[in-house]
DONU-964986 format. One line per 4 residues: number of its first residue (from 1); for each residue x, y, z of N, C-alpha, C. Coordinates in nm, 2 decimals, padded with zeros to 4 digits. Each point is the difference from the previous one (the first is absolute). Last residue first. Example, Ala and Ser with C-alpha at 12.3 -4.5 7.8 and 13.67 -1.06 7.14 Angstrom:
REM DONU-964986
2) 01.28/-00.22/00.71/00.09/00.11/00.00/-00.08/00.11/00.08  00.03/-00.57/-00.01/-00.09/00.12/00.00/00.09/00.12/00.00 .
***
This chain:
REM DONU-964986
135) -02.99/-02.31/04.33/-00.19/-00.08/00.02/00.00/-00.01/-00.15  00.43/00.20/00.06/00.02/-00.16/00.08/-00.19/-00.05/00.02  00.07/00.46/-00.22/00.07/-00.08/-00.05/00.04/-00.16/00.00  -00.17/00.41/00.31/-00.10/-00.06/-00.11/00.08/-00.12/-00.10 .
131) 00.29/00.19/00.32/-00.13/-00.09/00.04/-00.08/-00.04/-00.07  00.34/00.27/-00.17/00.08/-00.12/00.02/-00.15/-00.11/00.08  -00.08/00.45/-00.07/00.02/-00.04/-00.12/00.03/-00.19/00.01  00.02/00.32/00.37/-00.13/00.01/-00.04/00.01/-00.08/-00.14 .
127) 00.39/00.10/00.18/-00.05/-00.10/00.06/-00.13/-00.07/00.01  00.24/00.39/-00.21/00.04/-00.16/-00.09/-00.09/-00.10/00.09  -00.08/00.46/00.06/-00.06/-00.05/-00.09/00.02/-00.15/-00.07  00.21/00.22/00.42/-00.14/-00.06/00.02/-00.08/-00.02/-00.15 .
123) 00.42/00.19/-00.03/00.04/-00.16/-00.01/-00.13/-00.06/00.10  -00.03/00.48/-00.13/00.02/-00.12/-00.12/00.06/-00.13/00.04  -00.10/00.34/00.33/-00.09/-00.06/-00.06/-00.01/-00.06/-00.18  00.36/00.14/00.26/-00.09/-00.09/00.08/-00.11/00.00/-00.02 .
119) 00.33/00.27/-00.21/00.05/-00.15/-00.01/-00.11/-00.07/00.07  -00.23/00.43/-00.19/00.15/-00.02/00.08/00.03/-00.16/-00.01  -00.38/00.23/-00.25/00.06/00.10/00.06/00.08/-00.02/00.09  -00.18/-00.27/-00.46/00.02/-00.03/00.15/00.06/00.14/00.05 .
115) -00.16/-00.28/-00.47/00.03/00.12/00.09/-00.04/00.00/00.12  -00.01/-00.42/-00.40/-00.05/00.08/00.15/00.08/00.15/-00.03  -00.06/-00.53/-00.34/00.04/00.16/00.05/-00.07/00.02/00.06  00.03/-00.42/-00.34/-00.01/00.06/00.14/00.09/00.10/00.03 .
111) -00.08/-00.10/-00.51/00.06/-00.04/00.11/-00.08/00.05/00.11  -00.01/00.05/-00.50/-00.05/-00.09/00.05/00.02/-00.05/00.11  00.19/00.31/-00.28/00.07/-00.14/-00.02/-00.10/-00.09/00.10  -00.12/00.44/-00.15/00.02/-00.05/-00.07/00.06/-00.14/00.03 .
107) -00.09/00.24/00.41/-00.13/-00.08/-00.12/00.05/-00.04/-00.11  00.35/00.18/00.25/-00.08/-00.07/00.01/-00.12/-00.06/-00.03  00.20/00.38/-00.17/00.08/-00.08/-00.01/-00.08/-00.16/00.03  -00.20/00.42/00.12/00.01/-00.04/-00.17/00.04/-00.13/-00.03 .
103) 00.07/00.20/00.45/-00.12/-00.06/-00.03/-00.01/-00.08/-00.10  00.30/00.30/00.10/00.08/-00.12/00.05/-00.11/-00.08/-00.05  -00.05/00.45/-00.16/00.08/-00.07/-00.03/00.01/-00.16/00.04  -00.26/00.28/00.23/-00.06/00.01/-00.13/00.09/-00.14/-00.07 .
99) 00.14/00.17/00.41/-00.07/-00.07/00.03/-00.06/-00.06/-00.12  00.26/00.38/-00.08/00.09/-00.12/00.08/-00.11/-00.14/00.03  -00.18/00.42/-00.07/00.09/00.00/-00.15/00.03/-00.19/00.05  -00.12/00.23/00.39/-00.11/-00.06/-00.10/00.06/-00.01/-00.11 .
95) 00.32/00.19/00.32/-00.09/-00.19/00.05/-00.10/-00.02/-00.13  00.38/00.35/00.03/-00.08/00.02/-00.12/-00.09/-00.16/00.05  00.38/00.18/00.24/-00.05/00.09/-00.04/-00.11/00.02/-00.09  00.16/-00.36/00.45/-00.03/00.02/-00.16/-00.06/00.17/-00.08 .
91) 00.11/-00.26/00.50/00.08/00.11/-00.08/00.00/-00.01/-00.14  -00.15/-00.40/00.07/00.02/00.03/00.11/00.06/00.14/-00.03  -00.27/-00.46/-00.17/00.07/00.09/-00.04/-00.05/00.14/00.10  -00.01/-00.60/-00.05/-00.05/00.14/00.09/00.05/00.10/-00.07 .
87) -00.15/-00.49/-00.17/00.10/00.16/-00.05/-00.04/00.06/00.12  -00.06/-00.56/-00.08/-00.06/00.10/00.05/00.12/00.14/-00.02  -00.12/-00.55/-00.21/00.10/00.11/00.00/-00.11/00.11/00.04  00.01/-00.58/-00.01/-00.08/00.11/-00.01/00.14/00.12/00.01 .
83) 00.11/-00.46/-00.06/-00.18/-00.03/00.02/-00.03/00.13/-00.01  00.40/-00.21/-00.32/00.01/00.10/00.12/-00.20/-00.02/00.03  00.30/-00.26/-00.30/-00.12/-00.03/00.09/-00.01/00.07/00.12  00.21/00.04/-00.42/00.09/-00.06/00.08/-00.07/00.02/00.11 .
79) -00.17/00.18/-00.39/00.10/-00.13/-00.01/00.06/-00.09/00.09  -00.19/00.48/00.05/-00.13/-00.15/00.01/00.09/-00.07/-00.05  00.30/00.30/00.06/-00.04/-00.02/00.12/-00.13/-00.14/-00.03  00.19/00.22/-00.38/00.05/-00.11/00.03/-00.02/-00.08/00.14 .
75) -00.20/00.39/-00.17/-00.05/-00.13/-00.09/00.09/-00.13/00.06  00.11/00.47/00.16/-00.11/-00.04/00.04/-00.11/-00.15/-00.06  00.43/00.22/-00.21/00.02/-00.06/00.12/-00.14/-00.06/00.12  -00.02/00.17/-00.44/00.06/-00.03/-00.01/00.03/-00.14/00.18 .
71) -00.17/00.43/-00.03/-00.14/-00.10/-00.05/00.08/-00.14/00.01  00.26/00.37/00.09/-00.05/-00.05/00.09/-00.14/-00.05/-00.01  00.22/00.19/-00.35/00.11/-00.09/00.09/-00.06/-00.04/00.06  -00.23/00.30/-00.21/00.03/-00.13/-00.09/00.06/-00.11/00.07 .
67) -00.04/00.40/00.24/-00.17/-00.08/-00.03/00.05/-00.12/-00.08  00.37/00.35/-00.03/-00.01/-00.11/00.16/-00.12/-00.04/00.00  -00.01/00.24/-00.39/00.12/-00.10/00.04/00.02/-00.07/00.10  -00.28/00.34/00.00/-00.05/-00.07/-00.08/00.09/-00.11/-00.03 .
63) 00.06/00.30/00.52/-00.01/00.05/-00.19/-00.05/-00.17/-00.09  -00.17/00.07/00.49/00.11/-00.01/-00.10/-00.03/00.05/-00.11  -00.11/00.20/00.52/00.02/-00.08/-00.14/00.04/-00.06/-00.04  00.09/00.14/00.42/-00.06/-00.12/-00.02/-00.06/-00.01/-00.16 .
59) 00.30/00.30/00.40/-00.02/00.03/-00.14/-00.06/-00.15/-00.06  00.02/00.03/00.52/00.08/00.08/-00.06/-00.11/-00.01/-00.18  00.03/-00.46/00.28/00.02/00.12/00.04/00.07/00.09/-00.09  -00.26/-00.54/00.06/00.05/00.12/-00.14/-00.03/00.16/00.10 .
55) -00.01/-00.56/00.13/00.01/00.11/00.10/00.09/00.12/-00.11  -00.21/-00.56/-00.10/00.08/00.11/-00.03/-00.02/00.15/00.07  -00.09/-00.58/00.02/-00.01/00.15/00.06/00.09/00.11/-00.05  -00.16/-00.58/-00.10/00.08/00.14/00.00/-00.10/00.13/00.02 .
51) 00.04/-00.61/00.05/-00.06/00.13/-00.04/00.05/00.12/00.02  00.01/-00.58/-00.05/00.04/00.09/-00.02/-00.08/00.13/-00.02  00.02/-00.59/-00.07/00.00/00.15/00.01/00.03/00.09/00.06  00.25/-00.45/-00.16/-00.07/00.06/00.10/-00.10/00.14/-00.06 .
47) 00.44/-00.17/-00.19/-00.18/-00.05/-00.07/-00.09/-00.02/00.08  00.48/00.05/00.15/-00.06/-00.08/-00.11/-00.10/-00.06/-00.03  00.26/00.42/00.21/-00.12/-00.05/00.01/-00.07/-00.13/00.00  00.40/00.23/-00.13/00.02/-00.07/00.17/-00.13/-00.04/00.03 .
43) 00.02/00.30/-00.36/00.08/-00.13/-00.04/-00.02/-00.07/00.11  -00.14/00.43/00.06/-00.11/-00.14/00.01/00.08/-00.09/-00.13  00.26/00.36/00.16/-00.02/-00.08/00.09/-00.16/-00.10/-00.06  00.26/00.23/-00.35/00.12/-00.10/00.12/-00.10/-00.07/00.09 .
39) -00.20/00.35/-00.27/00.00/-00.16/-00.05/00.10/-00.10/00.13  -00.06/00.44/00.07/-00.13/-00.06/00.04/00.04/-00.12/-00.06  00.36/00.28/-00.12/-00.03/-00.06/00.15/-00.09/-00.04/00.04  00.03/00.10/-00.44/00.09/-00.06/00.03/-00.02/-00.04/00.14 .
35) -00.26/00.31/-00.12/-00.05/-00.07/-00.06/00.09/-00.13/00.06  00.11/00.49/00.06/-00.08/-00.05/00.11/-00.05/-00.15/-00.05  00.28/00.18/-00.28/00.03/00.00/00.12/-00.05/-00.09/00.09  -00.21/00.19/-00.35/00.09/-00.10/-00.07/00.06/-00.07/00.11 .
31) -00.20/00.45/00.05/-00.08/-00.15/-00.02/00.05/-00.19/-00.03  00.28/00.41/00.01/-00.07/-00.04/00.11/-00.11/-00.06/00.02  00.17/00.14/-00.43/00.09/-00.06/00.12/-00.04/00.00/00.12  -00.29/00.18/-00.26/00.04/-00.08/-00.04/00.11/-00.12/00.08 .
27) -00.19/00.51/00.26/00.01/-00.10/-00.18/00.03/-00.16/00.02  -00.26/00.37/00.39/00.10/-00.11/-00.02/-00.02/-00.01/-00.19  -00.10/00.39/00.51/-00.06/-00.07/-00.18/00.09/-00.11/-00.06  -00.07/-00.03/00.49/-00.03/-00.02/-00.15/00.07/00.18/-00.03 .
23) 00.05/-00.47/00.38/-00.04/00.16/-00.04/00.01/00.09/-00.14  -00.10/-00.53/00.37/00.06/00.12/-00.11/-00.03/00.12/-00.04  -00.03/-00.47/00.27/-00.04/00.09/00.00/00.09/00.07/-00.05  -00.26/-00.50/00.02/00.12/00.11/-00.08/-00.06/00.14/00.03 .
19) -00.09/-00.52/00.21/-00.01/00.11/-00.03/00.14/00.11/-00.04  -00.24/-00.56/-00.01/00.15/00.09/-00.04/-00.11/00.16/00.03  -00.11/-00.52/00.16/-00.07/00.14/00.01/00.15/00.09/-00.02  -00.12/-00.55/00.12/00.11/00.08/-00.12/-00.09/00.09/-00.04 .
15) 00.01/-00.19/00.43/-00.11/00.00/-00.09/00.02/00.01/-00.10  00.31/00.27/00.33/-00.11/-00.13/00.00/-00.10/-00.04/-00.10  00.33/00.44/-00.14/-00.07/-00.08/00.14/-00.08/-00.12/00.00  00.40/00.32/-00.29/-00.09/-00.10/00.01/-00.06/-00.04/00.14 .
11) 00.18/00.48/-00.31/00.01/-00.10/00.16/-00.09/-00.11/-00.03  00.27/00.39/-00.30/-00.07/-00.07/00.01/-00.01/-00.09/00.16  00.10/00.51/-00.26/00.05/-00.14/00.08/-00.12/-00.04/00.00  00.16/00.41/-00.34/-00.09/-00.06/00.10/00.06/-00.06/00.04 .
7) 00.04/00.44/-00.34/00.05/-00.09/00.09/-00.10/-00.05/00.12  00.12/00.33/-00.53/-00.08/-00.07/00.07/00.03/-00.09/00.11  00.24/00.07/-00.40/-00.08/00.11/00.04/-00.14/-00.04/00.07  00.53/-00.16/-00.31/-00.14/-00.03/00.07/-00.08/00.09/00.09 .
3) 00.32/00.08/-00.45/00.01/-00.01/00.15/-00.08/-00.03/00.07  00.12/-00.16/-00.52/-00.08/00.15/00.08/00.04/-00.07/00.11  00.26/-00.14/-00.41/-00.10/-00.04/00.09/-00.03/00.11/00.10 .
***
């Protein structure tokens, strides 16, 4: 088994709003990782919605394997009634490759997505979202 590569935390705030902030370049195992513990907490969920923030610092590709994975994992988020997902990416060596990528992903699975240039205006995106949402 490979050594995991890559490291984040997670924080839940109000509202059930998980932000992950991490730092990349990351494999498998750490995807894997980071997967396990997102499931934990919207277990606690039960079937609420839910939204995520991910705060990607540093080396933000992925290699083609982690895309797999994190389709993977990103499939299971609409599964489980996540409402929206915003990426800031922050000290990024390569933002547009990165941006390209995160994108892809998303449309193929047909999901809500943002980019956001800090925590505060991606959780003014949840709030902007979450309004339209209750008319």
């Amino acid at each position: 088994m490979a050594i995991e590569h890559g490291t984040f935390s997670l924080t839940l705030l109000p509202n059930n709003i998980i932000v992950a902030d991490a730092k990349g370049p990351w494999n498998i195992e750490a995807v894997d990782h980071y997967h396990n513990d997102v499931a934990a907490i919207v277990n606690g969920f039960a079937g609420n919605p839910w939204h995520h923030i991910a705060i990607l610092r540093c080396e933000t590709v992925f290699i083609p394997q982690v895309i797999a994975r994190l389709e993977q994992h990103f499939l299971w988020r609409k599964q489980n009634n996540v409402q929206s997902d915003t990426t800031i990416l922050t000290d990024s060596f390569s933002k547009n490759i990165s941006k390209q990528q995160i994108t892809q992903i998303f449309e193929k699975l047909e999901m809500t997505h943002f980019f956001a240039s800090d925590l505060d205006t991606a959780l003014q995106q949840i709030a902007k979202l979450k309004a339209v949402t209750k008319n």
